[in-house]
C-alpha positions as CSV (number, residue, x, y, z in Angstrom):
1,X,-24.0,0.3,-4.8
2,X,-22.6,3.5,-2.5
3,X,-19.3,4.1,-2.3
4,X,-17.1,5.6,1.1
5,X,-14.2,7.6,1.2
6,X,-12.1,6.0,4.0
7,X,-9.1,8.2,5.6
8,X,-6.8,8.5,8.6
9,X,-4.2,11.0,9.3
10,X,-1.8,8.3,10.4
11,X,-0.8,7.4,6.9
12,X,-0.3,10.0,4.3
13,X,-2.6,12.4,2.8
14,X,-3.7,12.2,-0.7
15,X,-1.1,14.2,-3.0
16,X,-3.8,14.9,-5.3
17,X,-7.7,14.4,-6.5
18,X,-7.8,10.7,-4.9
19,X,-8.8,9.0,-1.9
20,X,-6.2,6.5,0.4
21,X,-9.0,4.4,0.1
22,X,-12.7,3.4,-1.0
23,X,-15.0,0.6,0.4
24,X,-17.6,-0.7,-2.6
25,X,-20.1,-3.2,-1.2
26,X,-17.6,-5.6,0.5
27,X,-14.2,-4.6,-1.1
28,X,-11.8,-2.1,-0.1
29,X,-9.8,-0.6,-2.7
30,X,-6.6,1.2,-1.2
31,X,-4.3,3.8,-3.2
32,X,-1.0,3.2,-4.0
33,X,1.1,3.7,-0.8
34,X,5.1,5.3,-1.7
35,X,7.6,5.8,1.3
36,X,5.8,8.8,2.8
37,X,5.0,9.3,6.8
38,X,2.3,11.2,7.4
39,X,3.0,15.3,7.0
40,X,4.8,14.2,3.9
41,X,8.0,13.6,4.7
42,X,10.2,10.9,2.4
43,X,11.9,8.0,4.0
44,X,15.5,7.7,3.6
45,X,16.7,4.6,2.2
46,X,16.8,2.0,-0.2
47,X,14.3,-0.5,-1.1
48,X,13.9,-2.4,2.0
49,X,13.3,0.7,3.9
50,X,10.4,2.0,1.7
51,X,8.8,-1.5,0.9
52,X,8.8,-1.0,5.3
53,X,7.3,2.7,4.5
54,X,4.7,1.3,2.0
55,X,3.1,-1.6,4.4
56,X,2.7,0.5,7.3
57,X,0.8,3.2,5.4
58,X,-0.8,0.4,4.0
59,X,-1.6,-1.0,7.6
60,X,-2.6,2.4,9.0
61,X,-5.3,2.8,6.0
62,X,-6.4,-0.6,6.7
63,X,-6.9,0.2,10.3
64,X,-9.2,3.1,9.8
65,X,-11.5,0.8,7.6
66,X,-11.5,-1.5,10.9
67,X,-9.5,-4.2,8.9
68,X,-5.6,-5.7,8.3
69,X,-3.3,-7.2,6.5
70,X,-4.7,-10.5,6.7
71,X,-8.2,-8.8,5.1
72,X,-6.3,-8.0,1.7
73,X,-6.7,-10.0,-1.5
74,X,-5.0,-8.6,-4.0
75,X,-1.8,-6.4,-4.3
76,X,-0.1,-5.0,-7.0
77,X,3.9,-4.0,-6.1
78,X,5.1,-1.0,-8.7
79,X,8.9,-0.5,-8.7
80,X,11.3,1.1,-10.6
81,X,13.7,-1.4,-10.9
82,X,12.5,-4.8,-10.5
83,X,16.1,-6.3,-10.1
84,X,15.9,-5.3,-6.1
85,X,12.5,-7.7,-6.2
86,X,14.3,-9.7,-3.9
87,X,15.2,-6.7,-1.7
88,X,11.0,-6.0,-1.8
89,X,9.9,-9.2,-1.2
90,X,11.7,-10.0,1.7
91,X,10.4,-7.5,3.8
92,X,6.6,-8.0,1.9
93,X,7.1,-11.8,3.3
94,X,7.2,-10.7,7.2
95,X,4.3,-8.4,6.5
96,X,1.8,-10.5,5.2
97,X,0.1,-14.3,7.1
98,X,-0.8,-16.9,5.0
99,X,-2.6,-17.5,2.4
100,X,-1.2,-14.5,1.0
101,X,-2.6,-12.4,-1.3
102,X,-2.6,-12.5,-4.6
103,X,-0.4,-10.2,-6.4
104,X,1.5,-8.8,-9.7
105,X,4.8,-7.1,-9.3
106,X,5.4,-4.4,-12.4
107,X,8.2,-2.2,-13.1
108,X,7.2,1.3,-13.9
109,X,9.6,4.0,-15.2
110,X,9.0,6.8,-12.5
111,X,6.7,6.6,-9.2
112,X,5.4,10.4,-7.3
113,X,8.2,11.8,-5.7
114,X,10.9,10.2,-6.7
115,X,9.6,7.2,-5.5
116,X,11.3,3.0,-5.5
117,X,8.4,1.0,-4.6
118,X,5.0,2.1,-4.5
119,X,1.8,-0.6,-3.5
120,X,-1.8,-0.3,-3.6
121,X,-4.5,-3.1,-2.3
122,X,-7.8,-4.7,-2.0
123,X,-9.3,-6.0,0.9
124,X,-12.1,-8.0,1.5
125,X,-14.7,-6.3,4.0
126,X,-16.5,-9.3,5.8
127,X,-16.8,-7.5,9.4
């Protein structure tokens, strides 16, 4: 099986030795997206705001790879304080059509840069 390094400058770069995202055979395996806009810049806020932040670097990623939201299988949600789940999910729910992915929320004691909510993905590739 190849593997392809997928990029787009509309999401952030890398901020180290990884890519935003990999296709393998007919998955797409995204990086973790934090509440960065492309040229690096944070976004100010609370939850809500990044979980925003997260999903459309998640959407701009998906894009370059030709697919979206409704493509991804699997998530995984990493925050650093798991009481403002309901804060996340909320704006996760307008995000994503039914079915919905699968997915496992996890609390993590720090994220890169300072980060609330970071989220990474797979997507099936079927185009």
């Amino acid at each position: 099986m190849t593997k392809q390094a997928i990029a787009t400058q509309k999401a952030p770069a890398a901020v180290g030795p990884y890519s935003q995202a990999v296709r393998a055979g007919s998955f797409l395996f995204i990086s973790g997206q934090i509440a960065l806009k492309p040229g690096a810049a944070a976004v100010s806020g609370g939850v809500p705001e990044q979980t925003e932040q997260c999903l459309r670097n998640l959407r701009e990623v998906l894009a370059a790879a030709g697919l979206e939201l409704q493509d991804v299988v699997k998530t995984t949600v990493f925050m650093t304080d798991l009481a403002q789940f309901a804060a996340m999910n909320e704006v996760y729910a307008c995000h994503f059509p039914a079915p919905f992915p699968a997915r496992a929320a996890v609390q993590a004691a720090a994220l890169p840069k300072g980060a609330a909510v970071e989220i990474e993905a797979i997507a099936l590739w079927e185009k």
